[in-house]
Structure formats: C-alpha cells, structure tokens
C-alpha atoms as an extended CHARMM CRD file, in Angstrom:
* protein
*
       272  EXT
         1         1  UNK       CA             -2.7770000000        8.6510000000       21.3420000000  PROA      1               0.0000000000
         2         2  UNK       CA             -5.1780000000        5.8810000000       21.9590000000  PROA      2               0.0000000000
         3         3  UNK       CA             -5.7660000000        3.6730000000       19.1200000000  PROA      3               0.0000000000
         4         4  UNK       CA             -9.8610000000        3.4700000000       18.3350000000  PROA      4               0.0000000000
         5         5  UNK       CA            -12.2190000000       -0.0850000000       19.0840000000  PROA      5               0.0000000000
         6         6  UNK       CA            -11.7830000000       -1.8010000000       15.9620000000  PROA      6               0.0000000000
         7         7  UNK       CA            -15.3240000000       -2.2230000000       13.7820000000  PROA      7               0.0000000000
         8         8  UNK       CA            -16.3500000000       -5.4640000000       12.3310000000  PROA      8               0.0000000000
         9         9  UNK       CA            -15.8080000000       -6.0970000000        8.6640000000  PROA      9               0.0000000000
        10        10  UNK       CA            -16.8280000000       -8.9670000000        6.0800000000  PROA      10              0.0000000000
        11        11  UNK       CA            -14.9700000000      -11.9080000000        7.1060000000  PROA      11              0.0000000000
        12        12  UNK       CA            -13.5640000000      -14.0770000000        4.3010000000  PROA      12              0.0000000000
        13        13  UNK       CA            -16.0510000000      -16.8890000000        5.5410000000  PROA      13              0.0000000000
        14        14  UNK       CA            -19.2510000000      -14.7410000000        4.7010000000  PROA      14              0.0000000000
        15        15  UNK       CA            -18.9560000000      -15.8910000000        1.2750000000  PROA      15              0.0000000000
        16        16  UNK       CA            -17.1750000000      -13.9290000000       -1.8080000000  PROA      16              0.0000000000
        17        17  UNK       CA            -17.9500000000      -10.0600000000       -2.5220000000  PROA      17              0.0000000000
        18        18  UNK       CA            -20.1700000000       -9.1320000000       -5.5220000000  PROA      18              0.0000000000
        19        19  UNK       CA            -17.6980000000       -7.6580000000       -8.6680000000  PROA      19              0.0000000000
        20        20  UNK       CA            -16.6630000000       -4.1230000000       -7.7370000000  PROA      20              0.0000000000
        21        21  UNK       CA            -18.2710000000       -2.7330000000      -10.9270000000  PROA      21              0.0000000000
        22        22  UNK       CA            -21.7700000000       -4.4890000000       -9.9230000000  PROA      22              0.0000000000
        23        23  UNK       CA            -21.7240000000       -3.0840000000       -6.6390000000  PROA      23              0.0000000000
        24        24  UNK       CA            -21.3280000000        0.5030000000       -7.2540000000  PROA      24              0.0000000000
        25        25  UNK       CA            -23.9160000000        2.7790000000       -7.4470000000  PROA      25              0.0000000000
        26        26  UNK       CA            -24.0090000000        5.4280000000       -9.9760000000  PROA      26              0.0000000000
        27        27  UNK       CA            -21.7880000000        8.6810000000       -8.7490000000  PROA      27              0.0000000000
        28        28  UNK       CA            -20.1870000000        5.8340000000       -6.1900000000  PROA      28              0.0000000000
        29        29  UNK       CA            -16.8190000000        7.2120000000       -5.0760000000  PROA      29              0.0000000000
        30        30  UNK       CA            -14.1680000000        4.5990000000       -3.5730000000  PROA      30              0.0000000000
        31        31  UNK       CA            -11.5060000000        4.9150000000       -0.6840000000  PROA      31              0.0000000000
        32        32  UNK       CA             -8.3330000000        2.4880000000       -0.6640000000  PROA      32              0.0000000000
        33        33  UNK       CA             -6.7690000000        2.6750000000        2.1810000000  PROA      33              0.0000000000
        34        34  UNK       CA             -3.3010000000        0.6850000000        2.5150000000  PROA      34              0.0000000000
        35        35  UNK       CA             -0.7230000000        0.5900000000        5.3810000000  PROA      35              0.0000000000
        36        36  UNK       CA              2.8970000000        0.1830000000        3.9860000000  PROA      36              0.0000000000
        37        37  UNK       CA              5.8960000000       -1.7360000000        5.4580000000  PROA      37              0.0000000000
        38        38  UNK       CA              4.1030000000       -4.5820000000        7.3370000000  PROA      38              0.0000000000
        39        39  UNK       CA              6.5250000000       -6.4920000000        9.0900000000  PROA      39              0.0000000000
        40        40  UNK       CA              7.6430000000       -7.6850000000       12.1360000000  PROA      40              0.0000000000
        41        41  UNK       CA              9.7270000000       -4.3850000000       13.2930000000  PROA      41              0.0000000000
        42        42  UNK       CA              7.1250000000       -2.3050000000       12.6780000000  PROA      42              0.0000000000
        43        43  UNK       CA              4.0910000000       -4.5580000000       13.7320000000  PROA      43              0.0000000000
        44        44  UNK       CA              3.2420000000       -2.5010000000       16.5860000000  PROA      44              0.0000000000
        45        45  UNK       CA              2.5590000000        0.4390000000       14.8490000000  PROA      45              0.0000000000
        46        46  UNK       CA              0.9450000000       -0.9280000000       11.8170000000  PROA      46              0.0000000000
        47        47  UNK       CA             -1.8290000000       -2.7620000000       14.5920000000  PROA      47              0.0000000000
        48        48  UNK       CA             -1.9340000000        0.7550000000       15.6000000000  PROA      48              0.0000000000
        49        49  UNK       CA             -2.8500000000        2.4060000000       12.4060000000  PROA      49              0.0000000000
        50        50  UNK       CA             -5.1140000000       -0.7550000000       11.5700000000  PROA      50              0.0000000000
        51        51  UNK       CA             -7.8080000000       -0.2420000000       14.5460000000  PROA      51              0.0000000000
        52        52  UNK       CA             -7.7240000000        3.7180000000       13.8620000000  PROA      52              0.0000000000
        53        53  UNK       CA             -9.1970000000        3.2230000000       10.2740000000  PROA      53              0.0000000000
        54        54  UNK       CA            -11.3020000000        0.1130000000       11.6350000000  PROA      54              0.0000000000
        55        55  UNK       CA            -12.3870000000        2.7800000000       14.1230000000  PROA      55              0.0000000000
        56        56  UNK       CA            -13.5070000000        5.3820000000       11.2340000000  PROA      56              0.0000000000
        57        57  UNK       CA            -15.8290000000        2.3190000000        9.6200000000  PROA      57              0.0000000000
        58        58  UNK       CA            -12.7080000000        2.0190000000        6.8000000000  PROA      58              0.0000000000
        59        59  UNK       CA            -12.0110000000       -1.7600000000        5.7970000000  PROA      59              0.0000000000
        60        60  UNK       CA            -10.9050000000       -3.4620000000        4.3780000000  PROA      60              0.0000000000
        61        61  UNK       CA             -7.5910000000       -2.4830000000        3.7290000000  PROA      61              0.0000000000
        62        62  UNK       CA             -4.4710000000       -3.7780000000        1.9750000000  PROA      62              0.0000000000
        63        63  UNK       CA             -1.5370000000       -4.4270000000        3.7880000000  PROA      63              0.0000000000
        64        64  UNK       CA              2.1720000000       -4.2600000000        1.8350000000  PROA      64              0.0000000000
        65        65  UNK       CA              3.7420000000       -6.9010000000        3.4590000000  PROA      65              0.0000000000
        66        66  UNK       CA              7.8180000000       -7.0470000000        3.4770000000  PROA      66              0.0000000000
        67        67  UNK       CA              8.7480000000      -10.6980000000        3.7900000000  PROA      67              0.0000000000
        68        68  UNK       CA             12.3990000000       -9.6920000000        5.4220000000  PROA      68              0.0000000000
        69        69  UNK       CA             12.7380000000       -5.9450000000        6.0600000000  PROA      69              0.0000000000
        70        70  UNK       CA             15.9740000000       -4.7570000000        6.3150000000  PROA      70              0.0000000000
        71        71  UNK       CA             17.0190000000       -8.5800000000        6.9680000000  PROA      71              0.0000000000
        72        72  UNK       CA             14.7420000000       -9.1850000000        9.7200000000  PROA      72              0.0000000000
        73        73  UNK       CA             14.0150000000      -12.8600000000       10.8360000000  PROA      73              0.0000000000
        74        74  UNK       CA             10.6720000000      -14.5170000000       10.5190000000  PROA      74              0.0000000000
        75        75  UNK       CA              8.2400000000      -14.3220000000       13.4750000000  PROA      75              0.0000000000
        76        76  UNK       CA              5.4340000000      -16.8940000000       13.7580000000  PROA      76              0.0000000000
        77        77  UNK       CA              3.3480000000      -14.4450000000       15.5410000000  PROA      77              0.0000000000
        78        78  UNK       CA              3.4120000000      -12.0230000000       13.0710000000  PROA      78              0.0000000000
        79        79  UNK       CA              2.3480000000      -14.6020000000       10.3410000000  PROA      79              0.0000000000
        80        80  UNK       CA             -0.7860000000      -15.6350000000       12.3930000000  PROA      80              0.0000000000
        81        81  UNK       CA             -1.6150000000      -11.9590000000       12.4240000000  PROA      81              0.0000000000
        82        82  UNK       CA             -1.1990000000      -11.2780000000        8.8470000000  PROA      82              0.0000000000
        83        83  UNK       CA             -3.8100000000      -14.8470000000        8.4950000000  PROA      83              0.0000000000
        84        84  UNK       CA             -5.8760000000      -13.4890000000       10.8690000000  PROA      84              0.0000000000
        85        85  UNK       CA             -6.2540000000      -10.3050000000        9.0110000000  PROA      85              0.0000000000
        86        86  UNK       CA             -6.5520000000      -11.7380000000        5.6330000000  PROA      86              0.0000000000
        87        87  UNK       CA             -9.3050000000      -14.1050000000        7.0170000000  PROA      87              0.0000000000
        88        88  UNK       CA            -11.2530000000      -10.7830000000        8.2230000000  PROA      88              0.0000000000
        89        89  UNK       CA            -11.1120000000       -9.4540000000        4.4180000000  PROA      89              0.0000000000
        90        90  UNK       CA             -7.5470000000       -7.6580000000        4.1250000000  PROA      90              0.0000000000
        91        91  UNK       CA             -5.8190000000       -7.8010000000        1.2990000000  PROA      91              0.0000000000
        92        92  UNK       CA             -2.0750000000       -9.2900000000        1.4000000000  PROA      92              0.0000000000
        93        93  UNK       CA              0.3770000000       -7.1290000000       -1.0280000000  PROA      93              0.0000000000
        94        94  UNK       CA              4.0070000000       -8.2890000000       -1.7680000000  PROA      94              0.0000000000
        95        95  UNK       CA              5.4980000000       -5.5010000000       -0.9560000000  PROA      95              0.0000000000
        96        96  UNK       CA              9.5730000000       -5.7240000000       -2.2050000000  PROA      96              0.0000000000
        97        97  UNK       CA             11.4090000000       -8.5780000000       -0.3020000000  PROA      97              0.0000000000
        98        98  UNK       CA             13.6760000000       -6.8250000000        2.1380000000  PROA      98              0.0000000000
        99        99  UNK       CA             12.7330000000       -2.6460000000        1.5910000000  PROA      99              0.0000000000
       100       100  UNK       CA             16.4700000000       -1.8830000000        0.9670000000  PROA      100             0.0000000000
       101       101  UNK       CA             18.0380000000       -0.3390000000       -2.3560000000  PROA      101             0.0000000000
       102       102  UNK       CA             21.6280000000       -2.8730000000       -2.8610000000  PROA      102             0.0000000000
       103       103  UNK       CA             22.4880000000       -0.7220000000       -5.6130000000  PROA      103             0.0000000000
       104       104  UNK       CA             24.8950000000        2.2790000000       -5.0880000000  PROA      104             0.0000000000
       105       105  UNK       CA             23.3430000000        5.4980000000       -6.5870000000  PROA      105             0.0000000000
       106       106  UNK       CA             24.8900000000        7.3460000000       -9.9390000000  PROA      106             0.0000000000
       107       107  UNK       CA             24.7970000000       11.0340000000      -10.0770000000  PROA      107             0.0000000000
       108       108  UNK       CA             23.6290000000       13.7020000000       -7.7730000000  PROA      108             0.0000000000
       109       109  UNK       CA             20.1220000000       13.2070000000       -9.0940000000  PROA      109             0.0000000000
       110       110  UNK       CA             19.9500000000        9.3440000000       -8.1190000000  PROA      110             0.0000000000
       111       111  UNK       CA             21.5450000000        9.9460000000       -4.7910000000  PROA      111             0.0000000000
       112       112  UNK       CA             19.1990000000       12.1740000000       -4.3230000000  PROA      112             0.0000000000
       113       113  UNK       CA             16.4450000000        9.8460000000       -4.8540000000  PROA      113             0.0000000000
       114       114  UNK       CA             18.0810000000        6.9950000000       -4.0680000000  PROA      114             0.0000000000
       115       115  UNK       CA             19.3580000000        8.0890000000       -0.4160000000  PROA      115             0.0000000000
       116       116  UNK       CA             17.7940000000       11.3310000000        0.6990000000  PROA      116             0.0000000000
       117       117  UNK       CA             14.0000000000       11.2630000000       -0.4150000000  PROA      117             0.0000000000
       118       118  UNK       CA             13.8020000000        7.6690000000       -0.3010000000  PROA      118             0.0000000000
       119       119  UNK       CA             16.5240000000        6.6830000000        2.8610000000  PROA      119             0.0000000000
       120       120  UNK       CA             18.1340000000        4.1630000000        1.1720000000  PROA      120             0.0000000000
       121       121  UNK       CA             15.2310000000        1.8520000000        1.1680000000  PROA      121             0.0000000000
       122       122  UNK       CA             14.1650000000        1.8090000000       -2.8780000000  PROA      122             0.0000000000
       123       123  UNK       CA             14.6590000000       -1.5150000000       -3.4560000000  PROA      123             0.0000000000
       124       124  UNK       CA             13.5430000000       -1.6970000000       -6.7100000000  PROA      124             0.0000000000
       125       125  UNK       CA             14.8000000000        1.6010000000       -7.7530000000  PROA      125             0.0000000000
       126       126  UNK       CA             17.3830000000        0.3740000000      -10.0930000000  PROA      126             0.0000000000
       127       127  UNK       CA             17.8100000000       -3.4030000000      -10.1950000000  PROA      127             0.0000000000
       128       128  UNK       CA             17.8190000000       -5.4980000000      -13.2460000000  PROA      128             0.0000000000
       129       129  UNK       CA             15.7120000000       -7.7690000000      -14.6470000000  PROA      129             0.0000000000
       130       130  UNK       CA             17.0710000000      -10.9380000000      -13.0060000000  PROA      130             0.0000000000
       131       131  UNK       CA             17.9960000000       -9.1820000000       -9.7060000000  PROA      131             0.0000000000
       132       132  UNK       CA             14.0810000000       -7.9300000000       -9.8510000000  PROA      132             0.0000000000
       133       133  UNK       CA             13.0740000000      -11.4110000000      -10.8240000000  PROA      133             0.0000000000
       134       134  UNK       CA             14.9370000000      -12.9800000000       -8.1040000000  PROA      134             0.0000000000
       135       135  UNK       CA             12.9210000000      -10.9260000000       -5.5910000000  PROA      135             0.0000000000
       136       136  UNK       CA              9.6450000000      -11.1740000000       -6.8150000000  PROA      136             0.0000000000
       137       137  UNK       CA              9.9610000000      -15.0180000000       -6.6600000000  PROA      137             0.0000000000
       138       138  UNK       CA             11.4050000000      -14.9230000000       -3.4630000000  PROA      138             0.0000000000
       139       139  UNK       CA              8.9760000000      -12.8090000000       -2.0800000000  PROA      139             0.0000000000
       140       140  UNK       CA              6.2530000000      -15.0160000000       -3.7330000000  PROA      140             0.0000000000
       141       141  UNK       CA              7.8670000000      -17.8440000000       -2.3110000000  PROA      141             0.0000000000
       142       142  UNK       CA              7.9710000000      -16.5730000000        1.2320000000  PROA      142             0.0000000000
       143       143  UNK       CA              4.2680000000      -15.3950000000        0.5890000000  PROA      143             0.0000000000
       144       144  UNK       CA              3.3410000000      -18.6010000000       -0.7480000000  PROA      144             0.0000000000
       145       145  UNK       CA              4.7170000000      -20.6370000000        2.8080000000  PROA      145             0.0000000000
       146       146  UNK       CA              2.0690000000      -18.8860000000        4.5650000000  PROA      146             0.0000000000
       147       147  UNK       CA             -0.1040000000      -19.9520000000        1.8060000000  PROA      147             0.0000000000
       148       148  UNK       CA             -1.0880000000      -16.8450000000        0.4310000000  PROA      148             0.0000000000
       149       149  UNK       CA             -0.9600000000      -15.7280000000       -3.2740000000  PROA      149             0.0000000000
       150       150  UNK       CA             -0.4160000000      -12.3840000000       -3.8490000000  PROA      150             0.0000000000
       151       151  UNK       CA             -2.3530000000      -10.3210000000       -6.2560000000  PROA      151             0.0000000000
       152       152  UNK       CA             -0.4040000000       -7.4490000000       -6.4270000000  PROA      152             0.0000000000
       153       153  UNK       CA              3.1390000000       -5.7530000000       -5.8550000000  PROA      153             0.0000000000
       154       154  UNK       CA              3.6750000000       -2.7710000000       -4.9970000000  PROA      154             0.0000000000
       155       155  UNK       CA              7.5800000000       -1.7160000000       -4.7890000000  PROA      155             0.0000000000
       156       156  UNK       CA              9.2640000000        0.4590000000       -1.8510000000  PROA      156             0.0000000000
       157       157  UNK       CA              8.6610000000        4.1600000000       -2.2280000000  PROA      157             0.0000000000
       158       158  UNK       CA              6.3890000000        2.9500000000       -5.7700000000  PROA      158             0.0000000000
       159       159  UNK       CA             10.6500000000        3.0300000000       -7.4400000000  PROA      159             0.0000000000
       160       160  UNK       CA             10.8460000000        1.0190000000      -10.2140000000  PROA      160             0.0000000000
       161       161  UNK       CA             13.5000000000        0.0750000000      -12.8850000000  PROA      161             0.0000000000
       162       162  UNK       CA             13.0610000000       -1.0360000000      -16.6350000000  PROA      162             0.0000000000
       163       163  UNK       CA             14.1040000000       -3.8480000000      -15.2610000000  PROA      163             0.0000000000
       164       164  UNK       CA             11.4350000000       -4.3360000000      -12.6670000000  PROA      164             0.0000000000
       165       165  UNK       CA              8.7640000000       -3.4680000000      -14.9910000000  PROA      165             0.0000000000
       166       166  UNK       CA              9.5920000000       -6.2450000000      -17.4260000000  PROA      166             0.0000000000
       167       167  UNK       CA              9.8350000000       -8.9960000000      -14.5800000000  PROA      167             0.0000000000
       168       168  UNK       CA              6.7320000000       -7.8180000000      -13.1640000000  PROA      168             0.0000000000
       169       169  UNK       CA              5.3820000000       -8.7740000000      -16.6470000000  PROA      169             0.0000000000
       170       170  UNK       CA              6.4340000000      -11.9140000000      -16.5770000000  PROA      170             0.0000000000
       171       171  UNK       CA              4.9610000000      -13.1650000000      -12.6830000000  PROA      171             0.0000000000
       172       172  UNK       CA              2.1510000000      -14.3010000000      -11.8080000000  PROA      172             0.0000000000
       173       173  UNK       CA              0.2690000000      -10.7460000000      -10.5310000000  PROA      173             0.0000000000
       174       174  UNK       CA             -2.5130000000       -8.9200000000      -11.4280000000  PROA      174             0.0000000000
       175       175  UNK       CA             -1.4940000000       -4.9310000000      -10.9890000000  PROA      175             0.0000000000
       176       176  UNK       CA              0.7140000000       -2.5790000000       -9.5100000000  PROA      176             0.0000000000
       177       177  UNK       CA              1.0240000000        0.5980000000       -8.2800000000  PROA      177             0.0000000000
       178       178  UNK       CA              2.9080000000        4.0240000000       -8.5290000000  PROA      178             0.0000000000
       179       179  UNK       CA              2.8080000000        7.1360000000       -7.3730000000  PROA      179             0.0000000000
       180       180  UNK       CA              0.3380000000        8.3100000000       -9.0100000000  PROA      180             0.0000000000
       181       181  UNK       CA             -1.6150000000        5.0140000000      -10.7650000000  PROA      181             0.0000000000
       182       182  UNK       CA             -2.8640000000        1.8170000000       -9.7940000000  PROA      182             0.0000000000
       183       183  UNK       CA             -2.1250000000        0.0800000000      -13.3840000000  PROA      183             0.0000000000
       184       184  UNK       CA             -3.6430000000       -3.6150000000      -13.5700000000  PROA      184             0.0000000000
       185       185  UNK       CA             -1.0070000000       -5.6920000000      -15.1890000000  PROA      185             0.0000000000
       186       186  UNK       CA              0.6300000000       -6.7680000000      -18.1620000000  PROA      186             0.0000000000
       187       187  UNK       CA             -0.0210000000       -3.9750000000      -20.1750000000  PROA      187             0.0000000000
       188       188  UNK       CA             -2.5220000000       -1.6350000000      -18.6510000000  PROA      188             0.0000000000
       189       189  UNK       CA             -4.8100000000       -0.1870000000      -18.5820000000  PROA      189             0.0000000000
       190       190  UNK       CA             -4.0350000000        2.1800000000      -15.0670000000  PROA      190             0.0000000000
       191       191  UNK       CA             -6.5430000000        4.1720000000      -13.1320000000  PROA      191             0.0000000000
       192       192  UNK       CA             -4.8300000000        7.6980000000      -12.2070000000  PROA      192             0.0000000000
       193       193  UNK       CA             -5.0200000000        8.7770000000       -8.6830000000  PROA      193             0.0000000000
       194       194  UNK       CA             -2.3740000000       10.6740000000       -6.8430000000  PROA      194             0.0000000000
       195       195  UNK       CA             -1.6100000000        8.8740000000       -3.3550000000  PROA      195             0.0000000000
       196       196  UNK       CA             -2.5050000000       10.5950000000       -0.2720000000  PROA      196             0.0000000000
       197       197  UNK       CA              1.0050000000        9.8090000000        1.3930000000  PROA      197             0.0000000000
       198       198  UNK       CA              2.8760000000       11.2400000000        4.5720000000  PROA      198             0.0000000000
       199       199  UNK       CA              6.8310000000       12.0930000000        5.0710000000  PROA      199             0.0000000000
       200       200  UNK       CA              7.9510000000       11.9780000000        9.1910000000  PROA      200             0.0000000000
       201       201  UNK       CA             11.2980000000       12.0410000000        9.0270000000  PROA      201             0.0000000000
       202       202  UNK       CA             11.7790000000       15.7290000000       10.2320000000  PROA      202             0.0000000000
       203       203  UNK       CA              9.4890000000       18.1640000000       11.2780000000  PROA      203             0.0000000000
       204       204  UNK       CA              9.7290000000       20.2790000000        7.6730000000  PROA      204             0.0000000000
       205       205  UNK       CA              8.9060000000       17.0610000000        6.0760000000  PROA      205             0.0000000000
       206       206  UNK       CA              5.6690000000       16.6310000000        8.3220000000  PROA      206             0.0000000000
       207       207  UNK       CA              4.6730000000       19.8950000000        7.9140000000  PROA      207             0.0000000000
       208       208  UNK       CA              5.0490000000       20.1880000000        4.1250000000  PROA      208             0.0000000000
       209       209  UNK       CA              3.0820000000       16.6600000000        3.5090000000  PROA      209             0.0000000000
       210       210  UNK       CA              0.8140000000       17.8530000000        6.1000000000  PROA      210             0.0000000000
       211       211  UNK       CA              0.0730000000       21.2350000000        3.8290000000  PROA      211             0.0000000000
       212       212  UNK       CA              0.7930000000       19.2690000000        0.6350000000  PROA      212             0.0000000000
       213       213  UNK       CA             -2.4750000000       16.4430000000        1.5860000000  PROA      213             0.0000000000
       214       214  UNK       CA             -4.7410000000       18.9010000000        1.9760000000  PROA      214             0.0000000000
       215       215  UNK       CA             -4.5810000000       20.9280000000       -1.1050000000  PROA      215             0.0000000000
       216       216  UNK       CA             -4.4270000000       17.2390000000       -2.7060000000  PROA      216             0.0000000000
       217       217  UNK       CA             -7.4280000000       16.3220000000       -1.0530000000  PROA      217             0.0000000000
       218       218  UNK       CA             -9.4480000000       19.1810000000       -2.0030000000  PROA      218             0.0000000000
       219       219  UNK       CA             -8.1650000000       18.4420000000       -5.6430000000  PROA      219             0.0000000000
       220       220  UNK       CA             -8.9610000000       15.0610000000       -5.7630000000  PROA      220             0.0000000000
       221       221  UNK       CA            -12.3410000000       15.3240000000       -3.9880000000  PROA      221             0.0000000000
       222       222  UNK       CA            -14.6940000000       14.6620000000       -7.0520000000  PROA      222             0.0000000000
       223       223  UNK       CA            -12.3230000000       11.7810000000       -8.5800000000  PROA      223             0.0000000000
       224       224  UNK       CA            -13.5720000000        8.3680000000       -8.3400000000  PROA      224             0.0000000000
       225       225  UNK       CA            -10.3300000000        7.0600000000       -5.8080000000  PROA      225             0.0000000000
       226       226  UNK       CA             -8.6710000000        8.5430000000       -3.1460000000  PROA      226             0.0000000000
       227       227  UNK       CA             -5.8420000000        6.3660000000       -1.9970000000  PROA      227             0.0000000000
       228       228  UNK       CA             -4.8190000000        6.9740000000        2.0320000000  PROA      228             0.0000000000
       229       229  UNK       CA             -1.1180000000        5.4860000000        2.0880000000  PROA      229             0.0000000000
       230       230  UNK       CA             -0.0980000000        4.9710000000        5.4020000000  PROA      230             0.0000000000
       231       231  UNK       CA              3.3980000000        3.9350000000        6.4900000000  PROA      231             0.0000000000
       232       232  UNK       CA              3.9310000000        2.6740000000       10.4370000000  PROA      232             0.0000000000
       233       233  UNK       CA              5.2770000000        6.7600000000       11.3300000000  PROA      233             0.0000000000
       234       234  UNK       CA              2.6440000000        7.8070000000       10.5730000000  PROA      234             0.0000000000
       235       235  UNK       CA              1.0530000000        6.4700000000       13.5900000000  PROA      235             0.0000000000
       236       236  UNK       CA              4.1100000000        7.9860000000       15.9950000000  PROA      236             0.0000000000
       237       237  UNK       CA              3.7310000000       11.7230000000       15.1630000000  PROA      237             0.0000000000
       238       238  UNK       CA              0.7550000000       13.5420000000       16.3700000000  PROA      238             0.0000000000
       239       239  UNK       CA              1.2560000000       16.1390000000       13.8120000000  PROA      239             0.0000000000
       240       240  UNK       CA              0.6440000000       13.7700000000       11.0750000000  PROA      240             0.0000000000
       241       241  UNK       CA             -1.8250000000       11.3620000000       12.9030000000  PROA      241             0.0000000000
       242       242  UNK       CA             -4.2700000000       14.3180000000       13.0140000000  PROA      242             0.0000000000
       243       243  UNK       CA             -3.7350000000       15.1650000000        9.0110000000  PROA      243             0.0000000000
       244       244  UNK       CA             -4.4510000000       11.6540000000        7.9510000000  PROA      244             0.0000000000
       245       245  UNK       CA             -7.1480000000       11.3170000000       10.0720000000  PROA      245             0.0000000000
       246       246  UNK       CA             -8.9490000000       14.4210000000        8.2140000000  PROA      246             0.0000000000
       247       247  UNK       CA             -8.6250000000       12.9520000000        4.9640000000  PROA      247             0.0000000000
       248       248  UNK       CA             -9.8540000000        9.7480000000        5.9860000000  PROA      248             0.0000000000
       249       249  UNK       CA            -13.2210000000       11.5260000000        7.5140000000  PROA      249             0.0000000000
       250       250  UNK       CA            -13.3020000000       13.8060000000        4.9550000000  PROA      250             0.0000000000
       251       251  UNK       CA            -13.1200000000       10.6750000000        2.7020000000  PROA      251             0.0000000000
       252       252  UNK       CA            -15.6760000000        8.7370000000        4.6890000000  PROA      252             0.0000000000
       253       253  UNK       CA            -18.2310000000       12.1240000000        4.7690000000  PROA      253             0.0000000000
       254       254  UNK       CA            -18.0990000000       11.6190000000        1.0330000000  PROA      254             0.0000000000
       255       255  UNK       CA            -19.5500000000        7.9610000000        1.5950000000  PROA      255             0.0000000000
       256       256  UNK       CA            -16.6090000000        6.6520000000       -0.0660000000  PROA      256             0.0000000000
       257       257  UNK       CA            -16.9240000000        2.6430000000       -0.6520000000  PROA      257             0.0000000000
       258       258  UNK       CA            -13.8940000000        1.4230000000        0.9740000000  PROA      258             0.0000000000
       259       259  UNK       CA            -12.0960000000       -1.4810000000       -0.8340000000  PROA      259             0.0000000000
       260       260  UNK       CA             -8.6770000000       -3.3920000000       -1.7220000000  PROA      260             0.0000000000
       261       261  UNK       CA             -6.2480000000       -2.6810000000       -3.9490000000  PROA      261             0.0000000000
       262       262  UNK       CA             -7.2010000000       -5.8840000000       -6.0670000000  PROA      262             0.0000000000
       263       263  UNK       CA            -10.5780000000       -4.7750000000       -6.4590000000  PROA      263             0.0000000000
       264       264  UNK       CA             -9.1820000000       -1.8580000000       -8.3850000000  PROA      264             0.0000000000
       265       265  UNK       CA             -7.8120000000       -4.5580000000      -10.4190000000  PROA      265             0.0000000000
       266       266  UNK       CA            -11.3150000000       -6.1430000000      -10.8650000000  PROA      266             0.0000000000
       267       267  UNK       CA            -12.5250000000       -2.4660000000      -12.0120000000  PROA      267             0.0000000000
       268       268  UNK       CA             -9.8760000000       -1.9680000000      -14.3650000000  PROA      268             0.0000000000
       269       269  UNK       CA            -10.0080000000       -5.4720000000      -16.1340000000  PROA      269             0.0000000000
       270       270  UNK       CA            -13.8450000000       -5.2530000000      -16.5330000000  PROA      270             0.0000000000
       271       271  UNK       CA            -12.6880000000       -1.4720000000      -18.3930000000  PROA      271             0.0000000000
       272       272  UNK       CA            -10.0350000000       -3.1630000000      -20.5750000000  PROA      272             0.0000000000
C-alpha cells in the first residue's frame, strides 16, 4: 500500500489555537485520532500511518511516545522527528516508559490479560505505586531532554493498577485515558467514548476487530468523540488498513473537528 501526500496542518508557529469549547459550533462533532507505540522500532510504520490520516485532511494527531520500548536505545533521528512533528501541531503523549509488563501474572484471569490479550506488554497493569512513580518520572525525564512536557499519559493497552492511578495523581499531567474514557486529571471529570482500536496479531483477531469497529462506529456515530487508535500493525495488514480507513472517512463525512488528546482536556476542565 502506498502511503497518501501528507496535507498541511497549523504549525505551532502560526500562533496558539482558540479554546476548544470557543471554537465549536453548535452540533460540532470531534475526531481524535492517535497512533500508539511511537518509537524507534516501529518508526517506519507509524510515518506510515501518519501521512495516511494527513492524507484524509485528519491532524493533528497525538502521538504515544515510548521513551525505551522493549529496551530499545535512543536514536537522534527519531527525536528530530518527534520535534518536527510537534512543531507542525502534534501532540506528544508519554506513553509508559518501556511497553513491557515486569510483573509475573496471578491467576488464570491475569495471565490471561496480562500475556494473551495484552502480549506481555501491560506495563502498568499491576505495578505499585513507587514502581509506577518511578516510570512516570523517568519517562518525564526522558521527555523532558527533548524538551517537551507532556500533558498526558496514556498507559500500554489503557492497563492500570491502584497503584498507577494514585501516582498519576500525584505528577505533573493533565488527563488520561482508558478504554473507554478520556478522564482529565486529578479527580475527573472523564468524557466517555469507546476507542475505535484494531487487534493484528492473527487473522481471527483482525477479522473480529474488523466486524467489532463497525458496529462500534455505527453506535457511536451521533456521540460528540470518536477516538481512531492506531497502533504501527495496523499499517502492515491490508485487512485492517482498509477498516480503519472507513471509520476515519466515515468520521471525516461527518465533518468531525479533528483535535489532540489535550484539547479534550481543555473541554473537560472548562465542564468541571
């Protein structure tokens, strides 16, 4: 598959954006779209899957950035990128520090979880609160070398312990997400939207998300957000390439507003 032109988008120099809730007309529906495991070992695909929703008109996006996946060095290259992209209007995400669970599993329920749905790679899944503390700062740390500061974190497969909920209290970040909300931080309140999100890892996997996302997005049409995850597979299966691509036109025929996951933020502070 050939990956679209990219379209321009608001570069960070234009000046900042009006407040989300000022700029929305009345019956205004919204798009996020986000791209999961950034990193070096997956760069390729992630540029990919970045110039496809450029090529739709969708941006900006937010891009969950894993300061050392799976271990991985650091890669100067990559950085720039990640500058570059944030300079055209992307939105950085911390997104765990190196997308692997260190934990072993407990019960047939958490392995599961913990090792079949998730691959091993729920980082967050079950750490405590200084373990989860640890990594947040770390990955604020490594975030913060490249000068950036984070808004938001969103965990590996959205798996989070008590643990990691009460040291995400305690940093320095607006919101998270799950699942199924984007929840602007301390204490609330969340905005409840199902994400739109894709499993590759065998073809009965692709074909249920593939049948699952489209009864979702007929369900979710009328709802204020739709939320297009997107993780770098996505963009290696021609199955599922085709199936996101749907929901994002489908999205865009709606004249969704697209817009970053800290903007949701913005939206649910100015409800709060």
């Amino acid at each position: 598959m050939t990956a679209p032109t990219p379209a321009p988008h608001r570069s960070a120099a234009a000046g900042p954006a009006r407040p989300l809730a000022d700029a929305l007309l009345p019956g205004q529906k919204l798009l996020a779209a986000v791209i999961h495991d950034v990193a070096p070992e997956t760069w390729s695909r992630c540029r990919i899957l970045v110039a496809a929703l450029e090529g739709l008109g969708i941006a900006p996006l937010s891009l969950l950035v894993v300061p050392h996946y799976h271990g991985g060095p650091r890669n100067v290259a990559f950085e720039r990128w990640l500058l570059q992209r944030a300079a055209l209007g992307d939105e950085l995400v911390l997104h765990g520090y190196d997308h692997r669970d260190p934990l072993t599993p407990q019960g047939p329920a958490q392995r599961w979880l913990r090792r079949v749905y998730t691959a091993g790679e729920g980082e967050f899944a079950a750490l405590d609160h200084d373990e989860a503390l640890r990594r947040l700062r770390a990955g604020r740390d490594w975030m913060g070398s490249l000068g950036v500061r984070p808004a938001g974190f969103v965990a590996p497969a959205w798996l989070m312990s008590r643990g990691t909920w009460e040291a995400l209290r305690e940093q320095p970040l607006r919101y998270t997400c799950t699942l199924r909300e984007v929840t602007l931080l301390p204490q609330g309140p969340s905005l409840r939207c199902t994400a739109q999100v894709w499993s590759s890892r065998s073809a009965w996997r692709r074909a249920a998300s593939i049948a699952w996302n489209g009864a979702l997005r007929r369900l979710q049409s009328d709802r204020l957000l739709l939320r297009l995850e997107l993780h770098p597979a996505d963009a290696g299966h021609a199955s599922t390439w085709a199936s996101w691509r749907d929901v994002a036109i489908a999205a865009m025929g709606q004249r969704r507003q697209a817009v970053r996951l800290e903007q949701l933020a913005d939206l649910l502070a100015d409800t709060a």
